[in-house]
C-alpha positions in Angstrom: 0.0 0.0 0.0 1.5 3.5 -0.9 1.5 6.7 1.4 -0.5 8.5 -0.7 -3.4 5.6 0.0 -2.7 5.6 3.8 -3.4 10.0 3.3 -6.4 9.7 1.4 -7.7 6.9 4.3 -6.4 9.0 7.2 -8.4 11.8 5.3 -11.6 9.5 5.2 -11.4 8.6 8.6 -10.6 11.9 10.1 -13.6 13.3 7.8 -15.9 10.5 9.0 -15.1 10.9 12.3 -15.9 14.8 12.2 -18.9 14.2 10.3 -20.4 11.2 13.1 -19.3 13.8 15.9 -21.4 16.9 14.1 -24.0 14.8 13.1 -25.3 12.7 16.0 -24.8 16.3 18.4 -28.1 17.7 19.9 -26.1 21.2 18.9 -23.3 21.0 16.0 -21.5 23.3 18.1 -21.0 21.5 20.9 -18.9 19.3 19.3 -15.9 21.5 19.2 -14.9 22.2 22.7 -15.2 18.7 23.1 -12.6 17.6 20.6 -10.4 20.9 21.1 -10.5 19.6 24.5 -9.4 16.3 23.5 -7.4 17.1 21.4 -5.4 19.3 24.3 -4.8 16.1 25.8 -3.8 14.4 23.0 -0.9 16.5 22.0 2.3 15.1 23.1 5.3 17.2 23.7 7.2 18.0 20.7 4.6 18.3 18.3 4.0 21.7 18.5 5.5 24.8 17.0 8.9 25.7 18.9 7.9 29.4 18.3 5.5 30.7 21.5 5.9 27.6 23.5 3.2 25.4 24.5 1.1 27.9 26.1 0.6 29.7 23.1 0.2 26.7 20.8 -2.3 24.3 22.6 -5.2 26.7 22.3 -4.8 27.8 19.2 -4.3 24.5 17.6 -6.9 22.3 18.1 -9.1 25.2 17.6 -8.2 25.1 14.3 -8.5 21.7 13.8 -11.5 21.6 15.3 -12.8 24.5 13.1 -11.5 22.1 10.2 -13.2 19.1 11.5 -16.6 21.3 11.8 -16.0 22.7 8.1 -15.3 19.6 6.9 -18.5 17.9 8.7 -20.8 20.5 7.6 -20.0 19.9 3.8 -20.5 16.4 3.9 -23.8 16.0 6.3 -25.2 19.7 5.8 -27.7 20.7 9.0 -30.5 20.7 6.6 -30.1 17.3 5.7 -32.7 14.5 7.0 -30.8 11.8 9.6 -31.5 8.9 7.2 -29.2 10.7 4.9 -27.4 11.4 7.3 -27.0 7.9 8.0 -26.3 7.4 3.9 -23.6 9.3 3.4 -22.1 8.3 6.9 -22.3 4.5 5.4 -21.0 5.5 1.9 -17.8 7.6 3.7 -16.8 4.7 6.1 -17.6 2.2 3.1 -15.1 4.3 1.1 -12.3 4.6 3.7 -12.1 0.6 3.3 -12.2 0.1 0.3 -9.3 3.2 -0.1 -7.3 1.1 2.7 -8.4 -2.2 1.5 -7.7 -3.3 -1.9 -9.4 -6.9 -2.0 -12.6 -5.2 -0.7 -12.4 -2.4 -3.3 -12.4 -5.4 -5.8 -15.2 -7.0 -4.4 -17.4 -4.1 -4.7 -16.8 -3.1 -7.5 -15.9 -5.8 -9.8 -17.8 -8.9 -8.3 -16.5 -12.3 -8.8 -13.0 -11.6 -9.5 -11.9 -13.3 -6.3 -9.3 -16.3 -6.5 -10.0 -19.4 -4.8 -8.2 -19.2 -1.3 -7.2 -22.9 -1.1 -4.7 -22.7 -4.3 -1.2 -20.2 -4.1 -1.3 -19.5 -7.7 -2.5 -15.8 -8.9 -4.9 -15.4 -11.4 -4.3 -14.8 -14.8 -3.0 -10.7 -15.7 -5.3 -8.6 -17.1 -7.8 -5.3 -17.2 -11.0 -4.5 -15.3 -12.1 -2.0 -17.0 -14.7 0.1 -15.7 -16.7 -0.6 -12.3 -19.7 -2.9 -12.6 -19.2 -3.0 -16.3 -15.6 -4.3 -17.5 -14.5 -4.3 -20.7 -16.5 -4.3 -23.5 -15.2 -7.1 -25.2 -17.1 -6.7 -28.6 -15.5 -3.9 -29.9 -13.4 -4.5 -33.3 -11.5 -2.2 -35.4 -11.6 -0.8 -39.0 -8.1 -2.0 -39.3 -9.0 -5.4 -38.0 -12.0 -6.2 -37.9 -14.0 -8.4 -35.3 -12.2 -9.5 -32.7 -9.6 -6.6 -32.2 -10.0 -6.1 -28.6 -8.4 -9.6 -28.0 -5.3 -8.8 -30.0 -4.8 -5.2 -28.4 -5.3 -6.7 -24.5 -2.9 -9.6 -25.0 -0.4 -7.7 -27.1 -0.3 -4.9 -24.0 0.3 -7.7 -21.4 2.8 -9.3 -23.7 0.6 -11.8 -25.1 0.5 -14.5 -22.9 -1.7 -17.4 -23.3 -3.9 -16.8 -20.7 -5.6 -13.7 -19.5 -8.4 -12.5 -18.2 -10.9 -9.6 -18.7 -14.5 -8.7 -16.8 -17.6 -7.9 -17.9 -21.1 -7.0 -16.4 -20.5 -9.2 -13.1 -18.6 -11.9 -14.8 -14.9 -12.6 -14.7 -13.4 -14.6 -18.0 -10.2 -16.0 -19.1 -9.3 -15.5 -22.1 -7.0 -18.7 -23.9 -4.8 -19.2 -26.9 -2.4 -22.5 -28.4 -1.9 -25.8 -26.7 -3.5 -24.4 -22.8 -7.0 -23.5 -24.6 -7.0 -27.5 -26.3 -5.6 -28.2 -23.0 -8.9 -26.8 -21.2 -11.2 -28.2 -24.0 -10.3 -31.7 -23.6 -11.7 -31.2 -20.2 -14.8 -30.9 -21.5 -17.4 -32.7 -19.3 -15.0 -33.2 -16.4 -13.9 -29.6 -15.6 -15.7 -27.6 -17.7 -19.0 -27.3 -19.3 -21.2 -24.9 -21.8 -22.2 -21.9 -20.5 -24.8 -21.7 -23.6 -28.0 -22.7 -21.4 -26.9 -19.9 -19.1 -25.8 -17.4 -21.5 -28.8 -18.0 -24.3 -31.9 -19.8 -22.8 -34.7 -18.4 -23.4 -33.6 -16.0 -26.4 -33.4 -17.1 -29.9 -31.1 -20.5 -30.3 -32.6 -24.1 -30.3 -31.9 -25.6 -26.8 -32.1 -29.1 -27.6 -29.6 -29.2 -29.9 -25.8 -31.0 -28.8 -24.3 -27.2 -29.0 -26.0 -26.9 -25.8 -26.1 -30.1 -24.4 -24.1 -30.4 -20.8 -24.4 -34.1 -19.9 -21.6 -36.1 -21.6 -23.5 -39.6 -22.2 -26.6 -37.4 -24.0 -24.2 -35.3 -26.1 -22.2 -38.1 -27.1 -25.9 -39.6 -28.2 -26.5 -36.5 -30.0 -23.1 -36.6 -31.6 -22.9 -40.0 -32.9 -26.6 -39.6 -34.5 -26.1 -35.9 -36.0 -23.0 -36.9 -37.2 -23.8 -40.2 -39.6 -25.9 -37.1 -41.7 -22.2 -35.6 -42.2 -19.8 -38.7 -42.9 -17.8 -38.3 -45.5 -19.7 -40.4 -47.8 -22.7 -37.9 -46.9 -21.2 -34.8 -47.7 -20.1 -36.8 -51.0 -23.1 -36.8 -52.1 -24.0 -33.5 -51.8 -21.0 -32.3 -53.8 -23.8 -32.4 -56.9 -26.1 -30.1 -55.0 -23.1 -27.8 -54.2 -22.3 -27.1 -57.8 -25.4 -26.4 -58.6 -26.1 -23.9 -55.4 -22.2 -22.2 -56.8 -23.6 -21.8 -60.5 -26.5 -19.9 -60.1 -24.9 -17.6 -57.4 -22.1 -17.5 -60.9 -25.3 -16.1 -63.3 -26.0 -13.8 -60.8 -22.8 -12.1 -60.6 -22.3 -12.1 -64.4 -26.3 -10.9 -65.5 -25.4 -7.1 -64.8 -22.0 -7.0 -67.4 -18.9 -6.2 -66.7 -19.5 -2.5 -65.0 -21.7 -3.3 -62.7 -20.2 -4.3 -58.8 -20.9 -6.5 -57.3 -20.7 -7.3 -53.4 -19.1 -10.7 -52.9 -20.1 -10.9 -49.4 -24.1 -11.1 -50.4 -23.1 -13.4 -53.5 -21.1 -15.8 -50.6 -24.0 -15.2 -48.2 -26.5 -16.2 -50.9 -24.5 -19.1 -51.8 -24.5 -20.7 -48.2 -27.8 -20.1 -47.8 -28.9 -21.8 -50.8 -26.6 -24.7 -49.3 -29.1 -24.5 -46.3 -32.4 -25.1 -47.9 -31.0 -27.0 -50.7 -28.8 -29.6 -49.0 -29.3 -28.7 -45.4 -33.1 -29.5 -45.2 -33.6 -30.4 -48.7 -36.4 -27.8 -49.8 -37.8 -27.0 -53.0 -38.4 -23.7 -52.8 -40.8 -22.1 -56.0 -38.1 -18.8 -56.9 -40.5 -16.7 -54.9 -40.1 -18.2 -51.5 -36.4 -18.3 -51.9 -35.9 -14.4 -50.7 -38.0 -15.1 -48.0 -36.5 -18.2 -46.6 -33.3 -16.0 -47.0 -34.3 -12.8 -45.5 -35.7 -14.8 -42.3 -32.7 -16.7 -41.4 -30.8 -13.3 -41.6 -33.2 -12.0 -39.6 -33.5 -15.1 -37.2 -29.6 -14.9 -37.1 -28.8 -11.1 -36.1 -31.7 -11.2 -33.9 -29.8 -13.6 -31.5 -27.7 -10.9 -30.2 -29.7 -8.0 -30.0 -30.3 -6.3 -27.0 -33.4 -6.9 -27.1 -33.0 -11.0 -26.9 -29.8 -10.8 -24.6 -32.2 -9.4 -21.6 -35.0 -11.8 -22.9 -37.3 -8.5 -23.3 -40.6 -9.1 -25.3 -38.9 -12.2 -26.9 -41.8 -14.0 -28.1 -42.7 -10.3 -30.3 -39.2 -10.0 -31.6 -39.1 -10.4 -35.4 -35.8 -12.4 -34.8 -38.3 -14.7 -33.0 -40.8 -14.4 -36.0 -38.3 -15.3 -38.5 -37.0 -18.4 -36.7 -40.6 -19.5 -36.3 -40.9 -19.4 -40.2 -37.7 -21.3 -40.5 -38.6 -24.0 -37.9 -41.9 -24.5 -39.9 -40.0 -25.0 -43.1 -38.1 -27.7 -41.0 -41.5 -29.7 -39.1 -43.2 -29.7 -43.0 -40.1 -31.1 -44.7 -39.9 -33.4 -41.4 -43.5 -34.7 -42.4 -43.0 -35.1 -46.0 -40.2 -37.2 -45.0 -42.0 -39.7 -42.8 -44.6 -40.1 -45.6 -41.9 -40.2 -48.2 -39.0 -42.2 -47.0 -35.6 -40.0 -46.6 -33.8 -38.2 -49.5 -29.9 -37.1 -50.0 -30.1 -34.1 -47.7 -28.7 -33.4 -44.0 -32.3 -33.2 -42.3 -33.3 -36.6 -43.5 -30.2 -38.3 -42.1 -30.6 -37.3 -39.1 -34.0 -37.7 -39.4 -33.5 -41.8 -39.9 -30.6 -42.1 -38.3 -30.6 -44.8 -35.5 -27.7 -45.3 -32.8 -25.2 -47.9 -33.1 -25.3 -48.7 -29.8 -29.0 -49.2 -29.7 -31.0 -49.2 -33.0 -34.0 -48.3 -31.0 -32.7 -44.9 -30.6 -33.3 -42.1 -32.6 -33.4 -38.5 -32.4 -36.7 -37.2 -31.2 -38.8 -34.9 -33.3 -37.7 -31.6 -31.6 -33.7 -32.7 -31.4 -34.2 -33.2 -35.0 -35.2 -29.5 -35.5 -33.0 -27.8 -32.8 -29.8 -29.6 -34.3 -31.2 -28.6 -38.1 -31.6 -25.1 -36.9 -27.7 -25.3 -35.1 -26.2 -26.6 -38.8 -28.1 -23.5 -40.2 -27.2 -21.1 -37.6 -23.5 -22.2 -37.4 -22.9 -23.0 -41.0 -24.1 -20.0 -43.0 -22.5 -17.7 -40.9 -18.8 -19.0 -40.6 -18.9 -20.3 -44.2 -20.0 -16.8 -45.8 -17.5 -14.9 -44.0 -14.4 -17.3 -44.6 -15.5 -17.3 -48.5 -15.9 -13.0 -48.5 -12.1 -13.0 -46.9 -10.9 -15.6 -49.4 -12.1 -13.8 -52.2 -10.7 -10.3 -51.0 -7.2 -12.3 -50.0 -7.0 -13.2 -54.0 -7.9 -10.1 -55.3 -5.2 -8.6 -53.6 -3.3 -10.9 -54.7 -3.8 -12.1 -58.4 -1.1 -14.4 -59.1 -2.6 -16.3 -56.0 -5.9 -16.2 -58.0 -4.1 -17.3 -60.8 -2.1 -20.6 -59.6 -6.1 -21.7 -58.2 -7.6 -21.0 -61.7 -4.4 -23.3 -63.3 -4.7 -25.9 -60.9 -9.3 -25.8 -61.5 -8.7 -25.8 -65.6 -5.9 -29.0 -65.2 -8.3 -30.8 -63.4 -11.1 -30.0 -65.8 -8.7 -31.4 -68.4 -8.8 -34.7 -66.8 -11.9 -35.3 -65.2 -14.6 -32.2 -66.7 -16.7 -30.4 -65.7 -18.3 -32.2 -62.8 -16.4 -31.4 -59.2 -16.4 -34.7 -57.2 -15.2 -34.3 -53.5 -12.4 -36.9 -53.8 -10.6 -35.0 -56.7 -11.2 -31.9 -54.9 -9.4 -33.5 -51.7 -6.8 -35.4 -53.9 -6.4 -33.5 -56.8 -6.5 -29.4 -55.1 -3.9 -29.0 -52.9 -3.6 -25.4 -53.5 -7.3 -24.7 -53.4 -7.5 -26.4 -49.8 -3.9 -24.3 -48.9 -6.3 -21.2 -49.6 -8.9 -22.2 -47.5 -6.5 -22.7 -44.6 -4.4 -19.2 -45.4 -7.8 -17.3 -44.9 -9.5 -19.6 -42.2 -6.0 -18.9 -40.0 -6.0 -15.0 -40.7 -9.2 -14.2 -39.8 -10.5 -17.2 -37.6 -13.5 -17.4 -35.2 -12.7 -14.5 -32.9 -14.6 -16.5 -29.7 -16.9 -19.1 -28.9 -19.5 -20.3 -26.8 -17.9 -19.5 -23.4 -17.1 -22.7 -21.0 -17.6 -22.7 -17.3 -15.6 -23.7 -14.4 -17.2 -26.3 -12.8 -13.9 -26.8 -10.6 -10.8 -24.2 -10.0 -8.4 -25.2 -12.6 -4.8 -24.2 -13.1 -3.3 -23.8 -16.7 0.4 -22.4 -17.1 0.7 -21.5 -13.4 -2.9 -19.0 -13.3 -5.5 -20.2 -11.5 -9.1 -20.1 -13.5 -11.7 -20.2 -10.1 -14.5 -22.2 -9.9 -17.5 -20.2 -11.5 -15.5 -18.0 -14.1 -16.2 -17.9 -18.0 -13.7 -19.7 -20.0 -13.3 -17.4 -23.5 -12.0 -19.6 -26.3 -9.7 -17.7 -28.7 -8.7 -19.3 -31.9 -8.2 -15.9 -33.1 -5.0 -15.4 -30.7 -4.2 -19.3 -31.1 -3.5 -18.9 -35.2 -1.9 -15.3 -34.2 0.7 -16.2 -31.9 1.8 -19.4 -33.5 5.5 -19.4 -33.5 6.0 -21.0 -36.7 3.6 -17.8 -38.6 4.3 -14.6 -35.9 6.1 -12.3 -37.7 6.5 -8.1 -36.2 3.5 -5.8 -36.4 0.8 -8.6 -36.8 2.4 -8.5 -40.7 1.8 -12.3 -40.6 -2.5 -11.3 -40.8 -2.6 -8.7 -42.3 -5.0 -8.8 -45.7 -1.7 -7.5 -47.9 1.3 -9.0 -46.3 0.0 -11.8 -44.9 -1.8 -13.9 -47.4 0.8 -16.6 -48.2 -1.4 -20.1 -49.2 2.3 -21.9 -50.2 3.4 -21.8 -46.7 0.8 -25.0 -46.4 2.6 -26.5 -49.3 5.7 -27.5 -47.4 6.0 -29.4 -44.1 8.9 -26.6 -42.6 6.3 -23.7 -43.3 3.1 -25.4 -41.9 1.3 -23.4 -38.9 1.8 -25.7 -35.5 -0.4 -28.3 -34.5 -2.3 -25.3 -32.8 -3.9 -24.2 -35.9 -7.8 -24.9 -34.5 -10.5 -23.4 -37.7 -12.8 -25.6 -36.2 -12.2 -25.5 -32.4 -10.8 -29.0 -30.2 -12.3 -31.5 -28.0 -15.3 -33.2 -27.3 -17.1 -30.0 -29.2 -14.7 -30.1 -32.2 -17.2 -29.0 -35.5 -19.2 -31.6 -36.4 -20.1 -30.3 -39.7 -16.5 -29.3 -40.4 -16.4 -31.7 -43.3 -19.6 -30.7 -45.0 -18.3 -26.7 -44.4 -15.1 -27.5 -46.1 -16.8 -29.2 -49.4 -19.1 -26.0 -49.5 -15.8 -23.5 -49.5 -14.4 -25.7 -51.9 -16.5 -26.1 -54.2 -17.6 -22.8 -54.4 -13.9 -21.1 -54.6 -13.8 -23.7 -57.7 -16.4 -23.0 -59.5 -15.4 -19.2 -59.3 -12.0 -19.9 -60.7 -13.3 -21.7 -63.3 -16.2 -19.5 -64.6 -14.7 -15.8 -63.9 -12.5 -13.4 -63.8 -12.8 -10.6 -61.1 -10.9 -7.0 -60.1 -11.4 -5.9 -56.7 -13.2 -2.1 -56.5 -10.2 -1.0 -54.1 -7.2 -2.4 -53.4 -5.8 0.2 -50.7 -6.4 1.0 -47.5 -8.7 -2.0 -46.6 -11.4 -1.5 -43.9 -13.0 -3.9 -41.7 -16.2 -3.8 -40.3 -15.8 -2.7 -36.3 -18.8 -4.2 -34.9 -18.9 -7.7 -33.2 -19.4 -10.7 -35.8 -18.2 -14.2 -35.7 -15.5 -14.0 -38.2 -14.2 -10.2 -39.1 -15.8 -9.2 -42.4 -14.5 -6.3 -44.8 -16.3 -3.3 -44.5 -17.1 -2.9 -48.2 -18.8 -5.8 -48.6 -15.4 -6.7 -51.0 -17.0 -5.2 -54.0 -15.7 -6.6 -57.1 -16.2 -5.9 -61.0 -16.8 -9.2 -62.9 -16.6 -10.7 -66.1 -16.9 -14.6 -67.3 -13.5 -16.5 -67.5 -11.1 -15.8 -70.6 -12.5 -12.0 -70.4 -10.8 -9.0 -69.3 -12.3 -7.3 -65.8 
């Protein structure tokens, strides 16, 4: 504690003091011939000036202090003031004193729950408060960045460690990166669990899907049954639908001529939507109802974190809740057709008929089988879209990127034509999937679905209490990778950091903590299907157009929170079809 803290204390509890004596007196004044005389007493030789001697000093000084003490009693409790404020601002002074003398009880009040757990010697992770009550508001991004900046600027300031914490409206969280986050992930079940339930019941995401599922036997049910819809063989059959879904989203970019921009983030969106209804659930949607199945899962998707639906206000009147609604009854009439039908090639139906290996009694129930559609929608579009948006600004800025992707699309056309078949785009593409990767690591899921601490845990010497949030970071994890990091961040940035052939060669390769599509018992089910959608969209592209990027400087990034940091233009691009000049 310094000595300017033990002043302003002294100063508290001196003011206090005056104030208690001035306020609980019959008279105010008779207060001060009681503590000048007292303050006589009280005076020990030595203490006083050596000018005038001690008869000349003792009355004069405590009548000054006293005077003091009554001036400063007087401004804090006024005479006119009622005694239950009185007894207020009495409380709020002495409360003040402590917490001035009293660190630990100053971060009690004012950031509650950041208290480590008193049985273990290790200190909790470094890292800001913020403001009082409120914390740091960790959803802040950056036009130079993007989504997710406010995880790169607190680590790089504490000297980007791989665990840190920050706090935020009454809840402590620790942030981690690289081997200690898979470390914490793998204790999925044991010593941590989803705080999804907590953090979204009752707004806007499907509860009974396995994103949200806490008890380990019933989320490994979920898992096994979700999952036979997106085996490999699965998502091979839906390569077909894929292409299709990619070519019209082609036609569209390509009906308004060469002039004409055109955003590549709605094309990408589109695309992955299209995905969703076509492969996802398996609709056949007239041309009319294909804007409005679109439009509502936007609308169902950016409701979920609005204000609004974060402190569950009106829910049920929300239009995010409207727009779900519509969705979901997409999903129960597709559901029906189904059971009078017999299943069909897309994701709802195998999960839909799936039965457990374990017992072939089991299946999914009705509702499971909508949440978890809902989950692949939610999840999918999202993550998908942005990657795609980022891939396609990464090779405009870089054409001779664009160009070794379009050499190695047209070689394989050579030998197999013009139908894409997911084991020659996994054999066959090595630098289409090195692409992929390049943008997935620069711009990568800047958080997750927080975990909770069921039990105090201790990664790399910090203690994470029982209770706290656990913030997942693959963000930091792909940033501070030892075998990428290069000065200034210059290793993820959109110009100088795009470099697909450093996943060409074994020496180059990111670590093993590269982690797109998180770690543990939670690791992306539908990664595989999400990785035939990328790739057979960035192929069709390379082998139908040609496209120049609408500006090449000074990129921006849209400084809101979002999944995955999204330029803020949109990446608007002019277009023409392949062979032509842009």
């Amino acid at each position: 504690m310094t000595m300017r803290r033990y002043a302003v204390a002294a100063f508290l509890a001196v003011a206090g003091g005056c104030a208690v004596a001035v306020a609980f007196s019959p008279t105010p004044k008779c207060a001060v011939p009681i503590l000048r005389s007292k303050l006589s007493r009280a005076i020990a030789p030595g203490v006083l000036p050596a000018h005038g001697g001690l008869s000349t000093a003792l009355p004069s000084l405590p009548t000054a202090l006293s005077t003091a003490a009554s001036s400063i009693s007087r401004a804090i409790l006024p005479p006119s003031t009622s005694s239950l404020s009185k007894v207020i601002r009495l409380f709020v002074l002495i409360l003040a004193s402590a917490m001035t003398i009293s660190s630990t009880l100053r971060n009690r009040i004012l950031y509650p729950g950041i208290v480590s757990d008193a049985s273990r010697s290790e200190p909790l992770p470094p890292g800001p408060r913020g403001c009082p009550f409120i914390g740091k508001p960790f959803f802040v991004g950056s036009k130079s960045f993007g989504s997710g900046d406010f995880y790169r600027r607190i680590s790089a300031k504490l000297g980007n460690p791989r665990i840190w914490k920050y706090y935020f409206m009454g809840q402590p969280f620790a942030v981690l990166s690289g081997k200690e986050l898979k470390y914490v992930l793998n204790k999925e079940f044991d010593e941590v669990t989803s705080s999804g339930v907590d953090l979204m019941g009752g707004g806007l995401m499907p509860m009974k899907s396995l994103l949200f599922e806490r008890d380990r036997a019933r989320h490994s049910f979920l898992r096994r049954l979700v999952g036979k819809s997106m085996t490999s063989s699965k998502v091979s059959e839906a390569v077909p639908t894929l292409q299709v879904a990619a070519e019209v989203q082609v036609s569209k970019m390509l009906k308004g001529g060469p002039d004409k921009k055109v955003a590549m983030a709605k094309i990408c969106n589109d695309y992955t939507l299209d995905v969703a209804w076509r492969q996802i659930l398996g609709l056949d949607l007239p041309e009319d109802e294909i804007p409005k199945f679109e439009h509502a899962v936007e609308q169902w998707a950016t409701g979920i974190m609005t204000i609004r639906i974060l402190f569950r206000v009106a829910v049920k009147s929300s239009p995010g809740y409207r727009a779900m609604k519509f969705v979901e009854e997409k999903i129960k009439n597709k559901i029906s057709q189904l059971e009078r039908d017999g299943p069909d090639s897309s994701t709802l139906s195998g999960m839909l008929f799936a039965t457990d290996d374990e017992d072939v009694s089991r299946k999914l129930t009705r509702e499971e089988t909508i949440d978890n559609a809902l989950i692949l929608i939610f999840a999918g579009s999202e993550t998908s879209a942005s990657t795609l948006t980022n891939s396609l600004l990464f090779l405009g800025l870089h054409p001779d990127a664009w160009d070794k992707l379009v050499d190695e699309q047209l070689k394989m056309k050579e030998r197999h034509g013009d139908m894409l078949t997911k084991q020659n785009l996994d054999d066959e593409c090595p630098y289409l999937e090195a692409v992929i990767k390049e943008s997935m690591r620069m711009r990568a899921i800047s958080g997750g679905i927080p975990r909770k601490a069921i039990k105090t845990l201790v990664v790399d010497g910090k203690q994470i209490p029982e209770g706290w949030l656990i913030d997942p970071s693959p963000l930091l994890t792909h940033e501070l990778d030892p075998k990428t990091s290069e000065e200034a961040g210059a290793h993820v940035d959109a110009v100088t950091g795009f470099n697909p052939e450093r996943w060409l060669k074994e020496e180059t390769k990111p670590s093993e903590d590269y982690m797109p599509f998180g770690a543990g018992p939670r690791f992306c089910l539908g990664y595989n299907l999400a990785l035939a959608e990328m790739k057979v969209f960035l192929a069709v592209l390379a082998r139908k157009i040609s496209y120049s990027l609408d500006k090449k400087e000074n990129i921006e990034w849209k400084g809101g929170m979002s999944v995955i940091a999204k330029p803020a233009d949109g990446v608007l691009v002019r277009v023409t079809a392949a062979g032509e000049e842009t």
